[in-house]
C-alpha positions as CSV (number, residue, x, y, z in Angstrom):
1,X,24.8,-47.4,-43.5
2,X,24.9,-44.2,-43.6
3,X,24.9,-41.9,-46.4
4,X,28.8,-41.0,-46.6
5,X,31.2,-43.5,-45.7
6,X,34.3,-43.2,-43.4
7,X,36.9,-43.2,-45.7
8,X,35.7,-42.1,-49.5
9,X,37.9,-42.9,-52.2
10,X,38.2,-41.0,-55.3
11,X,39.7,-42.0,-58.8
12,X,40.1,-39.1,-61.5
13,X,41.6,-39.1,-64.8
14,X,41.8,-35.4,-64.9
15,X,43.3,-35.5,-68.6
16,X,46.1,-34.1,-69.5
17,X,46.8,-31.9,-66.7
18,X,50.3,-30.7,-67.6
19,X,52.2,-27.4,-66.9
20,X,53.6,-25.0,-69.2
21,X,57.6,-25.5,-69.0
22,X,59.3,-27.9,-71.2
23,X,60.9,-31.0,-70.2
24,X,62.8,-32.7,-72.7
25,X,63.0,-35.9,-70.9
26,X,59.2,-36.2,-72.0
27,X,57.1,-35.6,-75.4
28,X,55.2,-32.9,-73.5
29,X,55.2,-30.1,-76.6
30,X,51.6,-30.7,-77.0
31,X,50.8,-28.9,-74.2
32,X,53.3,-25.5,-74.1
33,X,52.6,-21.9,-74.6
34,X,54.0,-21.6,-78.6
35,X,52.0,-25.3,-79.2
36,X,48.9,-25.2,-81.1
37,X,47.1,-25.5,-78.2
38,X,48.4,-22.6,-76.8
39,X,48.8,-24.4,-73.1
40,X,49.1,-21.1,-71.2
41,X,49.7,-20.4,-67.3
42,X,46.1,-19.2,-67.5
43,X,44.7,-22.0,-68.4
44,X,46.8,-24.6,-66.9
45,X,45.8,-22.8,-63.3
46,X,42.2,-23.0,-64.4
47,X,42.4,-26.7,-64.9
48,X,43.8,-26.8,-61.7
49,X,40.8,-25.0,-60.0
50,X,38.1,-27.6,-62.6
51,X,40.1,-30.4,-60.2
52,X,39.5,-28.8,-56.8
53,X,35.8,-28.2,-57.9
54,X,35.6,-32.1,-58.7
55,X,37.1,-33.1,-56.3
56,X,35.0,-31.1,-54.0
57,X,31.9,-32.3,-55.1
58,X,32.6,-35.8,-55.0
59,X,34.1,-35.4,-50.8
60,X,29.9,-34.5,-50.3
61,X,30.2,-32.6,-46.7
62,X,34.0,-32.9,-46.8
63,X,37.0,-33.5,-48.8
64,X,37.4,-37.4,-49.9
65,X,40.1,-39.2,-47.5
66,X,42.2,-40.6,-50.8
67,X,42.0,-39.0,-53.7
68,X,43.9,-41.1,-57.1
69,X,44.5,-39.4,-60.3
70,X,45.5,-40.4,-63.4
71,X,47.3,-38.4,-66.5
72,X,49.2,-35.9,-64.0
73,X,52.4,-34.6,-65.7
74,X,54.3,-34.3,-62.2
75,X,55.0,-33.7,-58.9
76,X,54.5,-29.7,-60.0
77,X,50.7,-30.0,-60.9
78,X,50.1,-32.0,-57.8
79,X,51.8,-29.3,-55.7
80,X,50.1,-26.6,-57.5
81,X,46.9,-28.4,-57.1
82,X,47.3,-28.4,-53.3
83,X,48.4,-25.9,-52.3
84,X,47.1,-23.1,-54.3
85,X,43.1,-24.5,-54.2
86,X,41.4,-24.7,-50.9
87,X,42.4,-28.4,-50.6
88,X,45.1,-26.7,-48.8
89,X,43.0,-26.6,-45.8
90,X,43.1,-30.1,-45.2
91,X,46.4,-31.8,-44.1
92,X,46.9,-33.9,-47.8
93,X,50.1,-35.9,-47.9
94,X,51.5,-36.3,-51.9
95,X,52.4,-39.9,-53.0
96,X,53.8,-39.5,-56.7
97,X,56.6,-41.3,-58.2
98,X,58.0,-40.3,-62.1
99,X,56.8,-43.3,-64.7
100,X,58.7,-43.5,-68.0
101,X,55.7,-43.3,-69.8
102,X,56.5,-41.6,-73.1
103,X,54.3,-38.4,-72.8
104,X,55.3,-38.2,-69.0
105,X,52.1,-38.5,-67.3
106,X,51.7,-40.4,-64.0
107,X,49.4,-41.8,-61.5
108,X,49.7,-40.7,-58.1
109,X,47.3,-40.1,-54.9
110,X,46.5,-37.3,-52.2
111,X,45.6,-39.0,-48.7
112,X,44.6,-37.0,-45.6
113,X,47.1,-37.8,-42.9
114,X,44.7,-36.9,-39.9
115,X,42.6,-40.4,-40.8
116,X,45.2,-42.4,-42.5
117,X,48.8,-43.3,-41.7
118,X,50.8,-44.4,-44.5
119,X,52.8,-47.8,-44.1
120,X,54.3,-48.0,-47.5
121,X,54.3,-46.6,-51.4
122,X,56.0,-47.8,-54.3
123,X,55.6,-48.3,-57.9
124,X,55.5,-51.6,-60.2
125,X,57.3,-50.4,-62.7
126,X,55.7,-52.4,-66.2
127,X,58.3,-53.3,-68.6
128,X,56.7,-55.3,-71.6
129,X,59.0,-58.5,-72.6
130,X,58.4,-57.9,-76.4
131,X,58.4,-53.9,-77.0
132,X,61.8,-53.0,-76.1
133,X,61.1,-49.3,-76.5
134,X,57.3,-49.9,-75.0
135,X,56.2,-47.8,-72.0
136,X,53.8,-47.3,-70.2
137,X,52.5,-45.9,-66.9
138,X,53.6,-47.8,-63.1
139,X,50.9,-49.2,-60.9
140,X,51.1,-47.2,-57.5
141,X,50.8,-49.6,-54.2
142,X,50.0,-47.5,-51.5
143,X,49.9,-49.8,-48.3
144,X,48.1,-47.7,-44.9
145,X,46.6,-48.1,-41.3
146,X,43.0,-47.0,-41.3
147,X,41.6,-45.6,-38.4
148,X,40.0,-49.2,-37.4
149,X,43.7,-50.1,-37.2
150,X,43.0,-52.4,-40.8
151,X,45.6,-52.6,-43.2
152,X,44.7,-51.3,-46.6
153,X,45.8,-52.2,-50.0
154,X,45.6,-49.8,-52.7
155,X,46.6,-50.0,-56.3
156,X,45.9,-47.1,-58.4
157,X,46.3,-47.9,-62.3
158,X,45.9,-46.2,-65.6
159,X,46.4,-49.2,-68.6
160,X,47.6,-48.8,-71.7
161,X,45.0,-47.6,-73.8
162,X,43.1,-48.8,-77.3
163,X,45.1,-46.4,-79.4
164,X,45.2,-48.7,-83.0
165,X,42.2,-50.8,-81.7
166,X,40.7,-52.7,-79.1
167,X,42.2,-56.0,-80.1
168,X,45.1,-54.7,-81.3
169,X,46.2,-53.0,-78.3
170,X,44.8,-55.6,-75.3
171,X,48.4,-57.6,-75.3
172,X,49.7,-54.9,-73.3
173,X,46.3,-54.5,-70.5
174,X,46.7,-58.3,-70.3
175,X,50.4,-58.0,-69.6
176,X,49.5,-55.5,-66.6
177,X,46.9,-57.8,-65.7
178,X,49.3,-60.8,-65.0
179,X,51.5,-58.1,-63.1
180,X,49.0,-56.7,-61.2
181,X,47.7,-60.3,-60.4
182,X,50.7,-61.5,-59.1
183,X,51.0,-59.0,-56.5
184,X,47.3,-59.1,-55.2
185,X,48.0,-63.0,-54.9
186,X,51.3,-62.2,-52.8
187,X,49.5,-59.7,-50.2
188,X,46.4,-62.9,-50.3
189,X,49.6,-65.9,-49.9
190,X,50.1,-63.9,-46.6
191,X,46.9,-62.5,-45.8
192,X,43.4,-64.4,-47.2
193,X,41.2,-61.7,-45.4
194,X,43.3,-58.7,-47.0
195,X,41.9,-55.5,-47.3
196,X,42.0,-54.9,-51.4
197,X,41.0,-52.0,-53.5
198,X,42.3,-51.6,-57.0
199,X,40.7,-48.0,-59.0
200,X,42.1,-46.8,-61.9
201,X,41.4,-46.1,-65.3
202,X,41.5,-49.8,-67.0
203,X,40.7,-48.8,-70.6
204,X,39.1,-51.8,-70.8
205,X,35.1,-52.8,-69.3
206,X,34.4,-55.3,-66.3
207,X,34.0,-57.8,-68.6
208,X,37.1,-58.1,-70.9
209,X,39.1,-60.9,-70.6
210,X,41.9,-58.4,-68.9
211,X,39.6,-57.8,-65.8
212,X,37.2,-61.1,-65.9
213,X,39.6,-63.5,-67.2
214,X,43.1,-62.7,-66.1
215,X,43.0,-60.3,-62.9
216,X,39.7,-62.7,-62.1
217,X,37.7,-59.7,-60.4
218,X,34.7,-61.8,-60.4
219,X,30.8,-60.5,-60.4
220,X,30.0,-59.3,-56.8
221,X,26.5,-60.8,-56.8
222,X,28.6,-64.0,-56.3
223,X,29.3,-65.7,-53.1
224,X,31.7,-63.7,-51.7
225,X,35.2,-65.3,-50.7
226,X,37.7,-63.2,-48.8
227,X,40.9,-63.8,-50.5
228,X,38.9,-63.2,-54.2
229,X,38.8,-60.2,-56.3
230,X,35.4,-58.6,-56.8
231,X,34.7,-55.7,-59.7
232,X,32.1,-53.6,-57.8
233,X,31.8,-52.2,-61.8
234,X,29.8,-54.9,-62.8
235,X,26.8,-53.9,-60.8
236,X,26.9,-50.5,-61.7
237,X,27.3,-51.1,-65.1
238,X,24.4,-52.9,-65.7
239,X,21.9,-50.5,-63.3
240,X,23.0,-47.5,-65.1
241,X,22.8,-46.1,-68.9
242,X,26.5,-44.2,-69.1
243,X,29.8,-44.6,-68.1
244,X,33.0,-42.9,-67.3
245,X,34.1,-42.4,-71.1
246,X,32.3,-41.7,-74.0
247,X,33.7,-43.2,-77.3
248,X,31.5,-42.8,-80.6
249,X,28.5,-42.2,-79.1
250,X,28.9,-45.2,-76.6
251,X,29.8,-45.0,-72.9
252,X,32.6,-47.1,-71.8
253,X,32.7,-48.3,-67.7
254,X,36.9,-47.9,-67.8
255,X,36.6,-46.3,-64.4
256,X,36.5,-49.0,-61.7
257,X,36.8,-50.2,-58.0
258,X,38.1,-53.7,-57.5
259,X,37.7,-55.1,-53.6
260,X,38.8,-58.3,-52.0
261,X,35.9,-60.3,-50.5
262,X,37.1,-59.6,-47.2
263,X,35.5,-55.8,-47.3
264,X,31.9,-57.5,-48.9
265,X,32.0,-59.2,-45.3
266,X,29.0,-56.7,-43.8
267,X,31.1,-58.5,-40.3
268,X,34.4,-57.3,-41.3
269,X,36.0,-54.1,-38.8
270,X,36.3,-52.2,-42.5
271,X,33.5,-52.4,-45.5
272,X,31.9,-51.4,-48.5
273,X,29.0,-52.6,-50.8
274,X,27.8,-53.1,-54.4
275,X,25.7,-50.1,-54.2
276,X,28.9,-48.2,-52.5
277,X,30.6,-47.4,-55.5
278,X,29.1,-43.7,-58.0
279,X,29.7,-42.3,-60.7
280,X,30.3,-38.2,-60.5
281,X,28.1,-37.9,-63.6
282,X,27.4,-34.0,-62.1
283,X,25.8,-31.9,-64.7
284,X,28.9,-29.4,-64.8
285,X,30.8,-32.0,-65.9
286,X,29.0,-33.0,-68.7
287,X,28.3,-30.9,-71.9
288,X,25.3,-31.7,-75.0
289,X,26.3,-34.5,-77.7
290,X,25.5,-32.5,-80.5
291,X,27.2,-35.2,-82.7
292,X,25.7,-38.4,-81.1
293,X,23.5,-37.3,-78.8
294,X,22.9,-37.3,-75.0
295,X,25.6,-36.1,-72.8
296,X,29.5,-36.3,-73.0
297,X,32.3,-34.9,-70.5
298,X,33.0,-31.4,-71.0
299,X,36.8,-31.6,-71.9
300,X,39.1,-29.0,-71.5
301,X,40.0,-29.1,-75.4
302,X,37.7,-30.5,-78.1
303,X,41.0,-31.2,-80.5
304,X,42.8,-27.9,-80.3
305,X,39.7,-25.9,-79.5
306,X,40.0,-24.9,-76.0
307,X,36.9,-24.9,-74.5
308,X,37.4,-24.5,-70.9
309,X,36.0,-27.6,-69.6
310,X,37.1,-30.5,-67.2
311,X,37.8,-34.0,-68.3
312,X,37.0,-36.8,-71.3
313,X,36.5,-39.3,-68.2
314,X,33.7,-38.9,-65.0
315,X,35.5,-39.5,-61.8
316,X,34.5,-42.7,-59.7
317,X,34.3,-42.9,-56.0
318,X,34.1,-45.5,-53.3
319,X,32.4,-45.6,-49.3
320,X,34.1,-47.5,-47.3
321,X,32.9,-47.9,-43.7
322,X,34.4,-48.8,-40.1
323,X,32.6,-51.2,-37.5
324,X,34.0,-49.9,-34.5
């Protein structure tokens, strides 16, 4: 294989990238011009240029084919990331849809129409049976025709994070789970050799019982089976000293890629591999740990401080290759 795949995914939580106008459908004050954090049209359009420049760097010789975000305030910041950053040079189609998450931020993805033709988008919209007032973010399914003419399956997901505690909080990532679950088992009840990918930013590791036990995305060292789910994570967890998030002094993989078994099949028209999947740990994305040592991801605040930097998570990003 060669060194850059045909079709390069990208997940990014870009943090917080909000604009400067109020919306009072969304608890958004964090991040305006008279906040403490002084959120200014300066710096909001900087953050915008820090994306581009990831993004960038993680395309290699040329922009990646999908890109997924997380934490994107709306269809605004996607706009303004397009089309005012060189991305606008490439024909990038939006897919974004408005969560009810309480602070307002999304998931959403950027796909480049000239190598992908889009089939269908929508949202699962996660409403938890027990927290009447609970929200969260939607799963995006964004169902396309690669150039191989194979169906794709994407889900891109940002879970609900550890705020009050690991244990505390994984009732609701087991919740999405079951809900993500169910509809990778519907596309497989019609399909056994679908083309899967799930990326997002899980908020938990391969190994919790969220992603081992309940969406059952299994070791990929394993015999592969198409219609099973396969954490690509797990191998690159365990050959590397970081992560995507640094908590405490310890690196957390939340950052994953998820494929059905059908793209581990080396026979299959569309591909990947275990040693397919990166981390974007580039050095201008990373600042000194002066508190815990090592490296960390050079934020764009470090609590109200601005500091000018990126992102608290590393982006992830995924070859996948065409037999033709």
């Amino acid at each position: 294989m060669s060194d850059r795949g045909g079709l390069r995914i990208v997940f990014y939580n870009v943090e917080n990238f909000f604009d400067t106008k109020d919306d009072s459908a969304y608890s958004d004050s964090e991040f305006l011009p008279d906040s403490e954090k002084q959120w200014t049209e300066l710096k909001y359009h900087k953050k915008a240029l820090n994306i581009f420049k990831t993004i960038a760097a993680t395309g290699g010789n040329k922009p990646p084919e999908i890109i997924c975000l997380a934490e994107v305030e709306n269809m605004k910041v996607l706009k303004e990331l397009y089309l005012n950053t060189p991305l606008q040079k490439f024909n990038y189609k939006i897919v974004h849809f408005e969560s009810p998450d309480q602070r307002g931020i999304d998931v959403a993805l950027l796909y480049n129409r000239e190598v992908i033709i889009e089939l269908e988008s929508e949202i699962i919209r996660i409403v938890f049976p027990y927290e009447i007032d609970g929200t969260t973010r939607d799963i995006l399914y964004f169902k396309a025709l690669t150039k191989s003419e194979d169906t794709l399956h994407l889900f891109v997901n940002h879970w609900p994070s550890r705020r009050g505690g690991q244990k505390r909080s994984e009732v609701k990532r087991l919740f999405v789970a079951k809900e993500l679950k169910m509809e990778t088992d519907s596309i497989v009840s019609f399909d056994s050799c679908a083309n899967i990918v799930i990326t997002g930013d899980f908020n938990d590791e391969p190994s919790d019982k969220s992603l081992a036990g309940i969406l059952n995305a299994q070791d990929p060292e394993d015999s592969v089976i198409c219609g099973r789910l396969y954490n690509l994570s797990t191998s690159l967890k365990a050959g590397c000293k970081c992560g995507t998030y640094k908590y405490k002094g310890i690196w957390n993989m939340f950052d994953q890629f998820i494929v059905s078994g059908n793209l581990l099949k080396t026979d299959a028209m569309i591909t990947t591999c275990i040693n397919c999947i990166h981390i974007a740990d580039y050095e201008f994305l990373l600042q000194e740990d002066r508190t815990y040592g090592g490296w960390k991801p050079y934020r764009t605040y470090q609590g109200p401080l601005y500091i000018g930097g990126f992102s608290d998570h590393l982006p992830v990003y995924l070859d996948l290759y065409f037999n033709l």
